[in-house]
N, C-alpha and C positions, 0 to 999 in steps of 0.2 A: 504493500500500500504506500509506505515510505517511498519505493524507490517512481512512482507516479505524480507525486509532487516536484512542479518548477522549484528551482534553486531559492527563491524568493521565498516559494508559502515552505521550507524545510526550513528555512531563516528566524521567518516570526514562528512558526511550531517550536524552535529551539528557544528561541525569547521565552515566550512562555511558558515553555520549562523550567528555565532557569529561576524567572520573575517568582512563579510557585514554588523552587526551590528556598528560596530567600524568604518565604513567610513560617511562620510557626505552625500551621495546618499539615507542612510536609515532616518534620520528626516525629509529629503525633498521629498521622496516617500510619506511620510503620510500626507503632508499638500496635497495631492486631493485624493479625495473619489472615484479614479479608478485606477486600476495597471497601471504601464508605459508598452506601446509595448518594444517590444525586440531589435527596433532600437533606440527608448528613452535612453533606460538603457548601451545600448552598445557608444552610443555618451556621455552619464556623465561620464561610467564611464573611458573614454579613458579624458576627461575633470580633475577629479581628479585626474589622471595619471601624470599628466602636462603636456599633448599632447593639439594643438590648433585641432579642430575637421570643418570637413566640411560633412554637413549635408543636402545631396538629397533628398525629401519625396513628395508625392503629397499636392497637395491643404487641410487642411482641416486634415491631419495626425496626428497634433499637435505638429510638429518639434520645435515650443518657448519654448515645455517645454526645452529643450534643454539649448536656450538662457536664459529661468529665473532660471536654475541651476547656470548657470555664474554668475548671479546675487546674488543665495544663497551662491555657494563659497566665492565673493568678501568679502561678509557680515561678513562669518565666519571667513575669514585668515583676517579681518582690512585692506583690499583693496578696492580699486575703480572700479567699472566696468560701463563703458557708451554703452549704450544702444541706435542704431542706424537706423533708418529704411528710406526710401526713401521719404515718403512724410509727411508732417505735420499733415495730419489727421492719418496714424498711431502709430505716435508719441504721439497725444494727447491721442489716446487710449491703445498705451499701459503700458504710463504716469498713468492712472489712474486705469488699471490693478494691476501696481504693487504697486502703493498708497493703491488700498485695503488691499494688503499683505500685505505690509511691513510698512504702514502710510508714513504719508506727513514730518514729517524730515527724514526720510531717504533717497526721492525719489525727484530728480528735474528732470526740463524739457526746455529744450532749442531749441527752432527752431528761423527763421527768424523773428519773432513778440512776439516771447514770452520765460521769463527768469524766472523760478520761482526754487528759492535753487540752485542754480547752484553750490555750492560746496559742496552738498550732496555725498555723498557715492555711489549712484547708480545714474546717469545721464541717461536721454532718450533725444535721438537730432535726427537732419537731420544730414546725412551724412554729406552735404557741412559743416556743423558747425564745424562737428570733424577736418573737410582736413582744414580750417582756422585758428584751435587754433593748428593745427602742423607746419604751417607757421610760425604762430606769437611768439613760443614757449611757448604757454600759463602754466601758474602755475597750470593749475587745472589738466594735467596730471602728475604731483609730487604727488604718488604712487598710478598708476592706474596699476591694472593686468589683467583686460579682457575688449575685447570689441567686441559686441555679433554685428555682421551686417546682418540684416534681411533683408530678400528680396534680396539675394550678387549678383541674377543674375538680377539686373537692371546695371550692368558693361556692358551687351550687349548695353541700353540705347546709342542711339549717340547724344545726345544732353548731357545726365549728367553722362553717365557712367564713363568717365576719372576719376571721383572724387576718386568712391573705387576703383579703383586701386592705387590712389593717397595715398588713405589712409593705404593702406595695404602695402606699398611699405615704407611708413614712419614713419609706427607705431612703438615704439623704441623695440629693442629686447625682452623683457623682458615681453611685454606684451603677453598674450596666445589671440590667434584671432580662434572665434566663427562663423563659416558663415552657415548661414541658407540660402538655395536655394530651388526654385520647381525642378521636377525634371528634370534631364536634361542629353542628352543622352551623353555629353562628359565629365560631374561632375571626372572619372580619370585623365583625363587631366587634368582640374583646381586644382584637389587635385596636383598632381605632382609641377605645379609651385607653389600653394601654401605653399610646401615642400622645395621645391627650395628659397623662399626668407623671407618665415617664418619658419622652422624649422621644428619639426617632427609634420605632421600634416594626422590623421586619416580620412578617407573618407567613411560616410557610406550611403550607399544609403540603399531605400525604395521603392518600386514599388508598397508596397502594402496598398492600403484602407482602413481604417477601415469601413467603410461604404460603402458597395459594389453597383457598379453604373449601372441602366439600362436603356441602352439605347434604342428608339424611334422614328416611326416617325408618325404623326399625317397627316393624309391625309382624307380629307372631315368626317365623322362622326366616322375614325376607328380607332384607336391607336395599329401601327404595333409595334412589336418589331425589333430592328434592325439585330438583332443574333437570331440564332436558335442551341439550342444545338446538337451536334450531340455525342451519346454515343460511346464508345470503346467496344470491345470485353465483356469485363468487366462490363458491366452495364458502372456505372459512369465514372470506371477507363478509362481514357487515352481518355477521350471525348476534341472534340475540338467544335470550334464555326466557323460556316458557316453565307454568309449571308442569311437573311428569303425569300427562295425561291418565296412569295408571293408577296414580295414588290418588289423581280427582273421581278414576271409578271406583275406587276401593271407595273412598269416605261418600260418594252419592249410595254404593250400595247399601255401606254403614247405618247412614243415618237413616234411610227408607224401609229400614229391615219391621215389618208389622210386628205388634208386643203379642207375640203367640200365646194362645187357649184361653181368649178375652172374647171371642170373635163368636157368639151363639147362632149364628147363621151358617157356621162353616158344619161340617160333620165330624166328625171323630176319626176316622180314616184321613180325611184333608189336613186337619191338625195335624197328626201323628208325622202323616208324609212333608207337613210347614218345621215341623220337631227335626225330624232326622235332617233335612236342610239345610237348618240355623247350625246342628252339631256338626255336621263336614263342614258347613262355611267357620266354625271356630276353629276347626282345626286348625286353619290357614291363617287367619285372624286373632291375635291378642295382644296385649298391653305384657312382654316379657318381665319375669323377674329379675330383682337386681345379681343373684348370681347368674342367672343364664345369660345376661348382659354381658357381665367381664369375660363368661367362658366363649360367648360367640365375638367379642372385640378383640380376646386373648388367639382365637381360630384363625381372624382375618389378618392377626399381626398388627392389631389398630393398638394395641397398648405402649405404652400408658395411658392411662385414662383418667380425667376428673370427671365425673358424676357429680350435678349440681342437686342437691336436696334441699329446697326451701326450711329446712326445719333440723333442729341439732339433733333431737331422740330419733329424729328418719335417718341422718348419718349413722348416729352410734348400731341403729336396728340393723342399717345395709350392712355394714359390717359382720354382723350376729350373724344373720341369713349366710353371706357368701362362710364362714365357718363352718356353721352347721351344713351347707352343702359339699363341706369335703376340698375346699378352692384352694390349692396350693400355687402360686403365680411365683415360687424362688427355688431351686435346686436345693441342697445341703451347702456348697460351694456360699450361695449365697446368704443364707439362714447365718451361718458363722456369723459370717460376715455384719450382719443385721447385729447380730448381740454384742459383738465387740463393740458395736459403736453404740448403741442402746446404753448397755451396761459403766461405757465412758463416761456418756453424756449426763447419764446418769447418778451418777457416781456420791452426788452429796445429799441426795435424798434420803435422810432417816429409812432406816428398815421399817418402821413400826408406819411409817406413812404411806407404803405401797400397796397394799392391800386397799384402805379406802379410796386411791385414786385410780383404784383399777387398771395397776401398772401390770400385771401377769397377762389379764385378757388382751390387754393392749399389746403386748409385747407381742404372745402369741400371731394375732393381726399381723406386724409388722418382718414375723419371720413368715409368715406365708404372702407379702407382698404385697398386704388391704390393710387402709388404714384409713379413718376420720380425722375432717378437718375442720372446728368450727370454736367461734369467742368462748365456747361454757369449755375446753378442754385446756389442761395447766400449759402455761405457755411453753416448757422444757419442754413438753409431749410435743406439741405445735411443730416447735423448732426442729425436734429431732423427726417428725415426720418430711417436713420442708427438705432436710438436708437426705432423706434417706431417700423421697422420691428424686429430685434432682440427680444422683449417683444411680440411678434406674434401680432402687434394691426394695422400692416400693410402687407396685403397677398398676395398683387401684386406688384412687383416694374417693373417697366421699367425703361432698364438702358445701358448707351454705355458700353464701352469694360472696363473702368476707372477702373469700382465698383471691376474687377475681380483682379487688381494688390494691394492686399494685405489686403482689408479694411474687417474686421472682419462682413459678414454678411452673415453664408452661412442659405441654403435653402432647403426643402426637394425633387424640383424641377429646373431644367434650360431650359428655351425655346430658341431655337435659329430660330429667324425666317426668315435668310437668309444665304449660307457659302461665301457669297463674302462683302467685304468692301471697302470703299475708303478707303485710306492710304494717302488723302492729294494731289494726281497726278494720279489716276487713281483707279479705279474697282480690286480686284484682290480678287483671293479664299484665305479664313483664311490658317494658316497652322496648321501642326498636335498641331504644340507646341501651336499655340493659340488657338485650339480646347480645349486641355485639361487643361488649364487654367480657359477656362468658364467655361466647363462644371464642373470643380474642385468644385465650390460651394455648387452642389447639394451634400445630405447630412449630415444631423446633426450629430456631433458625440455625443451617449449617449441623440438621441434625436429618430432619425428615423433609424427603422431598417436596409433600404435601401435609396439610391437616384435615382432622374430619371433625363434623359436630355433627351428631347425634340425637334427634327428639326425638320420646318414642311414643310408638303410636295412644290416642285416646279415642274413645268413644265416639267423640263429637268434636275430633278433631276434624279444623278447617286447611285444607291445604295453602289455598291460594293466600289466605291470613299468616299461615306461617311463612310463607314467601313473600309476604309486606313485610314480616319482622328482618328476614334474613336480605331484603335487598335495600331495605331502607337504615339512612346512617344517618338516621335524625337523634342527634342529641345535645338540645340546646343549652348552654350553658346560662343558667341564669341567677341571677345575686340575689344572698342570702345574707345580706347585710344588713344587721340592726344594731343602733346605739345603743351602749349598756352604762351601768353607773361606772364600773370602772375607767371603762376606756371616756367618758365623760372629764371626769376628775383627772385621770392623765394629759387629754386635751387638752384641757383649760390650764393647765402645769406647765405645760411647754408652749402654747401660742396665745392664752386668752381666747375670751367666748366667741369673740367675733371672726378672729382668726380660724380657729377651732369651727366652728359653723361653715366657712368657708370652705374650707380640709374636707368638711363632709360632701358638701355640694358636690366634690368631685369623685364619690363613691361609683362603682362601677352599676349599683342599685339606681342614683340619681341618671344617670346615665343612659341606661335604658328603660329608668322613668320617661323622663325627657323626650328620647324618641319615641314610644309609644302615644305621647300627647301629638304629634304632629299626626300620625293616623288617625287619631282619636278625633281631630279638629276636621280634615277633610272629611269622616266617616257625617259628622253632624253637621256641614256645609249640604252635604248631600241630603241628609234627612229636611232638611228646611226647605230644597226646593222640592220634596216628595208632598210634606205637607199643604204648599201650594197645590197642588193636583187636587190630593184628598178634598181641600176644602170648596172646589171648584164642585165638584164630583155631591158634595153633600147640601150643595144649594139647594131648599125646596121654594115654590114658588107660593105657598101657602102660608109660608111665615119662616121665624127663626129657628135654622134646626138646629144651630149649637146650641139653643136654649133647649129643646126641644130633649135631646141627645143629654144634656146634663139633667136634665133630672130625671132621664133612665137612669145613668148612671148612678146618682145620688141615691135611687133607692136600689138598686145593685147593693151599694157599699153597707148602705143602713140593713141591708136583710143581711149581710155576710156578718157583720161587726155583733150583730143580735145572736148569731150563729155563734159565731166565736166564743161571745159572753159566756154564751148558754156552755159549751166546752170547757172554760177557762172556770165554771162555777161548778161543771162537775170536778174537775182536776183538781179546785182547793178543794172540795168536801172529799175527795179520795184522799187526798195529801193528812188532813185533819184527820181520816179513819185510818193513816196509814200510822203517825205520830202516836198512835193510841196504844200502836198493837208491845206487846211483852213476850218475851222469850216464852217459849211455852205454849204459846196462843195458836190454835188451829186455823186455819183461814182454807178458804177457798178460793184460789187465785184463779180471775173469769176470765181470761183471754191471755193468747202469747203461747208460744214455745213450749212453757211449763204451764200448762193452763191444769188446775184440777187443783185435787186436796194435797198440803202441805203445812208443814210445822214449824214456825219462827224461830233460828236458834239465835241471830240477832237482830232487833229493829233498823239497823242503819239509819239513826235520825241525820239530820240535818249537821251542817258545822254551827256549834255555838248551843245548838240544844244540853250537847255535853261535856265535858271537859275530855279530853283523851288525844288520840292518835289518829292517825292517816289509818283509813280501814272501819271506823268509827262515823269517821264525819263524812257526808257529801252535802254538795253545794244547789243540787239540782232534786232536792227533795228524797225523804227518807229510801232506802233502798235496801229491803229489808234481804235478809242470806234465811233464807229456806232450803230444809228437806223435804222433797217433793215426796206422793207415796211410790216413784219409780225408782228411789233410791238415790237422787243427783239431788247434790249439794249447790244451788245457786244463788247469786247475787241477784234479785230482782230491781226492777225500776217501776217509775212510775209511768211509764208506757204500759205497763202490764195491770194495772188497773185503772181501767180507762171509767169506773164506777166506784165507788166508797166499798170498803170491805168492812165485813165484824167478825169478831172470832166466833168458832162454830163451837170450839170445846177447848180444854185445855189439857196439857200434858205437863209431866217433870220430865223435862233432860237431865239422862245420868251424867253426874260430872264425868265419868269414863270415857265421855262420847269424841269419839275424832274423826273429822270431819274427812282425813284424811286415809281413813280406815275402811274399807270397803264391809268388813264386816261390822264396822260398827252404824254404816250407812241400810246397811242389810237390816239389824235388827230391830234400830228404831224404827225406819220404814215399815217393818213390820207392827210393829205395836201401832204405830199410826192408824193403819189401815184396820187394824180390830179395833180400834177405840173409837174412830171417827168416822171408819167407812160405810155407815148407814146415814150419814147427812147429805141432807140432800143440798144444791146452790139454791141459794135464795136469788129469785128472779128478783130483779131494779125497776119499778114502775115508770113507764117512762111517762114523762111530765108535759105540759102541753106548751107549745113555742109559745115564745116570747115575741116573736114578730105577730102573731094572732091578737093580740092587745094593745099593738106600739101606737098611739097617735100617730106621729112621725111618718111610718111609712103610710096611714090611712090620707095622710095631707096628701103625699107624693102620689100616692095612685090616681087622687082625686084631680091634683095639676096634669099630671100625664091626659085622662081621660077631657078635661078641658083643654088644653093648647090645640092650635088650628093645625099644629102638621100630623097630630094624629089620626085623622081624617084623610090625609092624605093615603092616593092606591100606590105608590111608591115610596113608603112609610118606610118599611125592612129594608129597599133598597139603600135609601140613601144612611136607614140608621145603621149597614154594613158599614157607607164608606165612613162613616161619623167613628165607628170603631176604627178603623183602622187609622184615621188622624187623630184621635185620642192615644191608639195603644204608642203607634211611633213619636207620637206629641212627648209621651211617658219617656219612649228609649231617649227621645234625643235630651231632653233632662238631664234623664242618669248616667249619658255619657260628659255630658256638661260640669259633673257634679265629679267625674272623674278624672275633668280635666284638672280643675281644682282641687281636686285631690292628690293627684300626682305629683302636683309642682311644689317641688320643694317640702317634699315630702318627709327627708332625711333629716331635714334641717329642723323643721317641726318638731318633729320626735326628740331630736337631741333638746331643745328649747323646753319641753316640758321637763324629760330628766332633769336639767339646771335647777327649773323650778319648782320641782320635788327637794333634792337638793340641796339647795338653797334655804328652805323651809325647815329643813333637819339638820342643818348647820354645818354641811359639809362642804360650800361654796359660799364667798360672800363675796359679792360682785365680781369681777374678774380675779379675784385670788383663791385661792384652796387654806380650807382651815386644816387646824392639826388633825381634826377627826378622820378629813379630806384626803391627809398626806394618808390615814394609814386604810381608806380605804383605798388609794391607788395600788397597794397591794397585796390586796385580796382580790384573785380571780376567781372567774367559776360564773356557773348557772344565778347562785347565791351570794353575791357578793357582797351587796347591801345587809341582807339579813344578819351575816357574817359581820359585821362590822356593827351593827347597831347592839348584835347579842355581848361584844367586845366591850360597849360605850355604856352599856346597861350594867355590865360586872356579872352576869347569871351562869360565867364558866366559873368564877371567883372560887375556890375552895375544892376544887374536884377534881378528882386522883387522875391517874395518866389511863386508866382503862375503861375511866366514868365521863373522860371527857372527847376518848378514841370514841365511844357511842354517842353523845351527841354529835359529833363533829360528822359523823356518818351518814347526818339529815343531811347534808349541806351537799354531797355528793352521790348518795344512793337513789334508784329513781328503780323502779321495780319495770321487768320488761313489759308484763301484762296486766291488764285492771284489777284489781283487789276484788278478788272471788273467795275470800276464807277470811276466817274470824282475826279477829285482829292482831297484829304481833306482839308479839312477848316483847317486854322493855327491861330494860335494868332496873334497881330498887331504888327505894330512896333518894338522895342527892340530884341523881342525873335523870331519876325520871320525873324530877321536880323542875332541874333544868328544860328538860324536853318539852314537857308542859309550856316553860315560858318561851320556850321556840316559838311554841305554833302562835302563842299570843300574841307576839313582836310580829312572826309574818302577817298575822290577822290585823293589824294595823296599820304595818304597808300595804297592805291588799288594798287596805280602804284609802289609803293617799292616792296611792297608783289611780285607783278608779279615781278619783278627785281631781287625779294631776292630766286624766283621758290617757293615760298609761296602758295598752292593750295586751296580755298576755298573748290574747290568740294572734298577737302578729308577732309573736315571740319575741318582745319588748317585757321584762319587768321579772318577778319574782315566783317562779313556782310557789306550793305549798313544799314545806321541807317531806320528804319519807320519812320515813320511822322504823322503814321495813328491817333494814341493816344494822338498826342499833344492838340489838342482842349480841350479835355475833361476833361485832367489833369490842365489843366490852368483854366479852369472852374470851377471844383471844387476844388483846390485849393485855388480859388476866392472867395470860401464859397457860389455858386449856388445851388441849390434845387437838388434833386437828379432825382424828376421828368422831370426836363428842362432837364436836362445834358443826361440822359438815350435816352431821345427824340431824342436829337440833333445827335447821332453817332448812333442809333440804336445797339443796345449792348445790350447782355442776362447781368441777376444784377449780379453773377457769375463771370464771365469776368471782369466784371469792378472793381470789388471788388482784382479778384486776379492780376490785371493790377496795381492796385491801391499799392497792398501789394510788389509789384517787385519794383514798384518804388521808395517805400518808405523806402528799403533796400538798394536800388542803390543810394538815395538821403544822409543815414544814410554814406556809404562808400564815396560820394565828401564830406561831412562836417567832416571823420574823415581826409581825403587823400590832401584836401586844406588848406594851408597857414591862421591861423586868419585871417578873414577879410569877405569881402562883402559876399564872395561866399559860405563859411564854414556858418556866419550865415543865409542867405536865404534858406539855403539847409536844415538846422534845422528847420526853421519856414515854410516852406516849406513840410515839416515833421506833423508837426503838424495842416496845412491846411489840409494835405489828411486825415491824422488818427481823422477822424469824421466820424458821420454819420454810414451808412451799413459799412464803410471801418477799425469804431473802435470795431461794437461789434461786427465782426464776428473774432473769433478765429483761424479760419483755413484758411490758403492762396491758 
C-alpha cells in the first residue's frame, strides 16, 4: 500500500508519524498489547488538547482507558489526578488496577473505611469523599489537574446523584473533568451543560461493540434467535433485522391456546383429543429451569454465564436447585484450586462465625463453579466470588441487577429470566436502558469472539416488545439534584446566599428545567390558537353558550364534590371505627385482598396517637396488622375499609404468639375460626345522596332548564365543542403553571432551606453560626435531625452501645414497608433517647411543611427507622454475631453494610460534637462495631 503512494503523500504520512510520536498518547498506547478503538484515541487525544472530555460507550467498550490516560497525563505534567467511581467495590478494584501499573506509592485509595497514601499523586475514592474535601477545603487538592468520574450517569441516582453534580459544579476551574458514562441517549445534552459550567468540553459517543451481541430466546428444548437477518438488494448490503418470524408463531400460538374442559359445548372425546394436544404442544414448549439452563448454556459452550434474578432469596434458591440437580461446572484440577483461594481469602474469619454465614454451603457452590451475587451476601463472599468468576473457576453466577452497575465481571453469556421487576412498590417491565445495561456484560473483550443474552421464554411473552427493548438504546440521563441542609450551610460558607443561589442556577437539574420550558411555551402558543377554533365552533345563535356551558359544568362539579363528601364522611367514620379497635378484637375486614374474618394483633394508630416507634405510627390513618383466618399475617390500610368496622368478638393472644412462626400463624388461625367462625358480616345501610336534598344543585338544574341555548336542536353539539375549549382551556393553565414552576426552581428550594435555617439558628444572614459550622459536617439523609438531637444534648450520658442504637435511626431505612409488629428497642436511656428522636423529627416535619419543604420531591427529612436499633446496641455490646443475626433476621451483607453506614455517621457526631461525653462514646462506639465480619470485610 506504502509503496502506491507519491513521494509527497509518504512525506506528510511520515510527518504525522513522527508529530504522534512526540505527544504523550504514543508511550501510553504501548503499555497494552491491543490498539485503542477510534473513540479511545479521539477522547485522549481531545484530553491532551486541554479539553475536559465526556465519554458515551457501551458496557464492556473499555471507555477507563480513557480515564487511566488522565491518570498517565497527571503523572507526566507532576499533577494530581483523583480517581472517582460510585461504589466502594469499584474503587477497590480499580485501586489495584492501577497499583499494578503504576505501584503502590504512586496510587492511594480513599472510601468510607478505608485511607491508604492519601496524598499520593493518583487518588481513587467514592464520589461523596471528593464532594467532602471540596466543602472542607481540603489541602490534598493543592495541584490536582484531572478528575476522571466513572460511572457520571449515576447523577440520574435519586438517593446519591446530587453529589456529582455537586462535584462538578465545585470543582475549581483549572481542573480538566473526565466523565465516563454508559451510553445514553441525551449524553449532547449533558455535554452542553457540561460546557456550560466546565468549559470547553468534547463529547464523544460510541454505539459500537467490540464484541458483537446475540441475542435469544430459550423456550423449552430450542434456542430461538431473537432477529433474523433480512438481506438488501445487494446480498449483504443494506440488510436490516426483523423479528424471527418463528418465535412470532410460537407466542400467537401461545397466547391463542383455548383454557381447556371450560368449554360445555364441546364433548368429552373433543376435550380429551384438545388435552393430548396442549401435552405434545408442552412438550416442545416451557419456561426451562434454572439448572437445565446452565446444563444447556454449559452444552453450547455459552459459559460463563450471569443469570439476572430480580430478587436475593431467587439467587441464593438458583443456587440450591443447580446443587440438588447434581451440577458440577469444575474438574478436581479446579475445585483445589477454588479452596486454596477461598480458604486465603478467607483466612481471618473466626471459626465460630462460619456456620451462621453459611460459609460451607457457599463454598460447596463455588467448588462446583455456581455461585450468588447480591447486596444481602458479606462482602469477602462478594469479593471472592468476583475474583473466582473472573479466573473462569466460577461459570455460573446468579445475581440481582447490582452486579450490572459497574463491577468489573463480564461474561461470554447473560440470562434474563424474567422483563418485569419490583422497584420497591410495585411489578413493573425493565426499561430499554436497563435492558442494555445487563445485557452489557455478555462478552469478553479479547476473550470471546461474540456475546449472547438470553431471555427465557414466558407465557405471555411479547416478541416484537422484546425486540423494542433489545434495539432501542434509550436511556436518558436525567438530574436528580436536590438542595439539602448541608450542602446549604457549606454554600453559604464558601460564597454567601447570593452567590450560592447563583452556583445552583447552574445545576444540570436547572438546566434541563430550562429547556423543557421552551417546549413547554411553544406546546401553549399552540393550545391558544386551538382554542380560537373551539370557540368559533361553540357559537350558538340562540344566546351565550359559554354561559350556557358553565353552568353545566358548575353542576358537574357540585354533584362530584357532594360525591366526594359523601366518601371523605365515610372514610373518617371508618378511620374513627378503625382508632377504636384493640388487640384482640375480631373484625371482619369487607373488601380487599384479605377480605373476611380476622384478628387484630396490633391497631396501627396514627403518629402522635402514641408514643413509640416507626412500625407503631402511620401518617395516613390507623393500619391495623391482622391475622386473617387463612393464616397471613398483614398490615392492612385504610383502602380496605372503605365502610366503619366493629368488632365481632374478642380473643386473648398468647404472649407465645410469632408472627413469624408458621405454626404459631396455624394455631391461632385456628382458634379464630372456632371462636368466631359462625359470625356473620354485618351488611352497611346504604344512606340516601346528599345531592337528592342540595338546594345548590336544584338552582343549577332550574338555570340550565331556563337559559335560551337549551332549546336549542344543536345543544350536544356545540356543548361537545364547549368541552373541549374548556378541557384544553384547563391543559393550557397547567402547562402555564408549569412554566412557572420550572423556572428557577432550584433556587426556590434552596431559599426556603435558608429560611428554615435561619429560623433555627443555623444561618444569620449571609454568615453561618456555630450551630451552622457543625452542621456542615454532618452528612447523610438526616442531617439536620443529627444536628438538632447534638444542640438539644439527648445523646448527653449514653454509653458507646446505647448510643451505636440511636445513631442507627439516622442511617437504617428498612428495604420493605413495615408488615410485622414493631421492633425490639434497647432499654432505658436510649430508648428514652429514641423516643426524643422521633419528637425533634416531629417538629421539623412541621417546619418543613411551614417552610413548603416537600419530602416527596426528596427535599427534607425522613422519619428516623428504629428498625436497626437493636442490633447495633447488640453488637456494639460485643454479642456473638450468631445471636445478633438470629434476633433481627438479617442477610450477613446487610448487617455488615448497616454496620459500615453507621460507623461513618458515628465517625461524623464525634468529629461535629463538642469534647465530651458524646464525641467520646461515639469513638468507642466506633470501635465496638469495627469487629468481627464488620472489620474484615473491606467493602461496605
Amino acid at each position: 500500500m506504502t509503496d502506491e503512494l507519491s513521494p509527497a503523500e509518504r512525506y506528510a504520512a511520515a510527518r504525522v508519524r513522527a508529530a504522534e510520536q512526540a505527544t504523550a498518547l504514543a508511550p501510553f498506547r504501548e503499555m497494552y498489547d491491543f490498539d485503542l478503538d477510534p473513540f479511545q484515541i479521539e477522547a485522549c487525544q481531545a484530553l491532551e488538547g486541554g479539553k475536559g472530555v465526556l465519554v458515551a460507550a457501551p458496557t464492556g467498550s473499555g471507555k477507563t482507558i480513557v480515564g487511566e490516560f488522565a491518570v498517565h497525563l497527571a503523572l507526566t505534567q507532576g499533577r494530581k489526578c483523583f480517581y472517582t467511581t460510585p461504589i466502594k467495590a469499584l474503587s477497590n478494584q480499580k485501586y489495584t488496577d492501577l497499583v499494578k501499573r503504576y505501584g503502590a506509592d504512586q496510587v492511594g485509595l480513599l472510601t468510607g473505611d478505608n485511607s491508604v497514601n492519601s496524598e499520593a499523586p493518583v487518588v481513587v475514592m467514592t464520589t461523596e469523599v471528593l464532594r467532602n474535601m471540596l466543602y472542607a477545603g481540603s489541602r490534598s487538592l493543592l495541584g490536582l489537574g484531572y478528575v476522571v468520574m466513572d460511572e457520571v450517569h449515576y447523577l440520574s441516582d435519586r438517593f446519591r446523584g446530587a453529589v456529582w453534580e455537586e462535584v462538578i459544579i465545585h470543582l475549581p476551574e483549572s481542573v480538566t473533568l473526565v466523565s465516563l458514562s454508559a451510553t445514553v441517549s441525551n449524553a449532547e445534552e449533558f455535554g452542553d451543560w457540561l460546557d456550560t459550567v466546565r468549559g470547553d468540553t468534547e463529547v464523544i459517543v460510541s454505539e459500537h461493540r467490540p464484541v458483537p451481541l446475540w441475542q435469544h430466546v430459550l423456550a423449552g428444548r430450542r434456542m430461538y434467535d431473537l432477529f433474523e437477518e433480512k438481506s438488501g438488494r445487494d446480498g449483504d448490503q443494506g440488510g436490516r433485522r426483523e423479528v424471527n418470524p418463528d418465535l412470532v408463531r410460537l407466542a400467537r400460538m401461545e397466547n391463542s391456546r383455548p383454557s381447556f374442559g371450560r368449554d360445555k359445548r364441546r364433548g368429552r372425546n373433543m376435550r380429551e383429543a384438545d388435552r393430548e394436544r396442549e401435552r405434545r404442544q408442552r412438550t416442545r414448549i416451557w419456561t426451562p429451569g434454572r439448572p437445565e439452563v446452565i446444563d444447556r448454556l454449559d452444552a453450547e459452550g455459552l459459559l460463563p454465564a450471569i443469570t439476572f434474578i430480580f430478587s436475593r432469596a431467587g439467587c441464593e434458591a438458583a443456587v440450591q436447585q443447580c446443587l440438588h440437580a447434581g451440577l458440577r461446572l469444575n474438574d478436581d484440577a479446579a475445585r483445589s484450586q477454588v479452596r486454596a483461594i477461598v480458604e486465603e481469602r478467607t483466612a481471618g474469619i473466626p471459626d465460630e462465625d462460619l456456620h451462621v454465614l453459611g460459609y460451607f454451603e457457599w463454598l460447596e457452590g463455588l467448588e462446583r463453579g455456581i455461585a450468588a451475587h447480591h447486596a444481602g451476601m458479606l462482602p469477602t463472599f462478594k469479593e471472592v466470588v468476583e475474583e473466582l468468576f473472573v479466573r473462569g473457576l466460577v461459570k455460573a453466577v446468579f445475581a440481582t441487577e447490582t452486579l450490572a452497575l459497574g463491577i468489573n465481571m463480564p461474561a461470554r453469556s447473560v440470562v434474563l429470566e424474567k422483563l418485569v421487576k419490583w422497584n420497591g412498590e410495585q411489578h413493573v417491565d425493565i426499561t430499554p436502558g436497563e435492558y442494555t445495561q445487563l445485557t452489557g456484560r455478555a462478552g469478553r473483550r479479547g476473550i470471546d469472539v461474540e456475546g449472547h443474552a438470553v431471555v427465557l421464554w414466558q407465557r405471555t411473552m411479547d416478541p416484537v416488545a422484546l425486540a423494542g427493548l433489545a434495539g432501542t438504546r434509550t436511556y436518558p440521563l436525567r438530574s436528580s439534584f436536590k438542595p439539602s441542609y448541608n450542602m446549604a450551610v457549606n454554600l453559604v460558607s464558601q460564597f454567601g446566599r447570593h452567590r450560592s443561589r447563583e452556583l445552583l442556577e447552574t445545576s444540570f437539574a436547572q438546566f434541563q428545567a430550562d429547556k423543557a420550558v421552551v417546549g413547554i411555551s411553544r406546546q401553549v402558543q399552540r393550545n391558544e390558537e386551538g382554542l380560537e377554533g373551539y370557540r368559533a365552533s361553540m357559537t350558538c345563535h340562540l344566546g351565550d353558550f359559554d354561559e350556557y356551558a358553565r353552568l353545566r359544568r358548575e353542576l358537574k362539579d357540585r354533584e362530584t364534590e357532594l360525591a366526594r363528601q359523601g366518601v371523605a364522611q365515610r372514610r373518617a367514620a371508618a378511620a374513627v371505627a378503625l382508632e377504636k379497635l384493640r388487640p384482640g378484637d375480631v373484625i371482619h375486614v369487607p373488601t380487599g385482598k384479605f377480605a373476611g374474618l380476622a384478628l387484630v394483633l396490633d391497631p396501627g394508630l396514627p403518629a402522635g396517637r402514641v408514643g413509640g416507634h416507626r412500625g407503631m405510627e402511620y401518617h395516613d390513618g390507623p393500619r391495623p396488622l391482622v391475622l386473617t383466618a387463612e393464616r397471613q399475617v398483614k398490615r392492612l390500610a385504610s383502602i380496605d375499609f372503605p365502610i366503619p368496622v366493629e368488632p365481632l368478638d374478642r380473643m386473648r393472644i398468647p404472649k407465645s404468639f410469632n408472627p413469624r412462626s408458621p405454626q404459631s400463624r396455624r394455631d391461632l388461625a385456628s382458634a379464630l375460626r372456632t371462636k368466631a367462625g359462625h359470625h356473620d358480616a354485618r351488611r352497611h345501610r346504604k344512606e340516601r345522596s346528599p345531592a337528592a336534598d342540595d338546594t345548590e344543585i336544584s338552582r343549577l338544574r332550574a338555570a340550565i332548564r331556563a337559559h335560551p341555548c337549551h332549546g336549542c336542536s344543536d345543544r350536544e353539539d356545540h356543548a361537545r365543542w364547549g368541552e373541549r375549549y374548556h378541557r384544553l382551556l384547563r391543559d393550557t393553565r397547567q402547562l402555564e403553571r408549569r412554566i412557572e414552576g420550572r423556572t428557577n426552581t432550584i433556587a426556590r428550594t434552596f431559599d426556603r432551606i435558608c429560611s428554615l435555617l435561619s429560623e433555627l439558628g443555623y444561618l444569620r444572614a449571609d454568615q453561618v453560626t456555630d450551630e451552622g459550622r457543625r452542621l456542615a459536617r454532618l452528612y447523610g439523609e438526616l442531617d439536620l435531625l443529627a444536628s438538632e438531637c447534638l444542640r438539644e444534648g439527648i445523646w448527653e450520658g449514653l454509653g458507646p452501645a446505647e448510643l451505636a442504637g440511636c445513631a442507627s435511626a439516622l442511617v437504617y431505612e428498612a428495604r420493605t414497608a413495615d408488615d410485622a409488629l414493631p421492633p425490639k428497642l434497647p432499654t432505658g436511656r436510649a430508648k428514652d433517647a429514641l423516643g426524643e428522636m422521633v419528637r425533634i423529627w416531629g417538629r421539623l416535619d412541621a417546619l418543613e411543611e411551614e417552610h413548603k419543604i416537600n419530602q416527596a420531591e426528596g427535599v427534607g427529612q425522613r422519619e428516623p427507622d428504629l428498625g436497626f436499633a437493636w442490633a447495633a446496641y447488640r453488637w456494639a455490646s460485643g454479642h456473638g454475631l450468631d445471636e445478633v443475626l438470629r434476633e433481627i433476621d438479617m442477610p450477613a451483607g446487610d448487617f455488615v453494610r448497616w454496620n459500615k453506614q453507621l460507623i461513618d455517621v458515628l465517625g461524623q457526631i464525634a468529629a461535629a460534637a463538642p469534647e465530651g461525653t458524646v464525641a467520646r462514646s461515639a469513638r468507642r462506639a466506633v470501635d465496638g462495631l469495627l469487629r468481627g465480619v464488620v472489620a474484615y470485610s473491606s467493602v461496605g
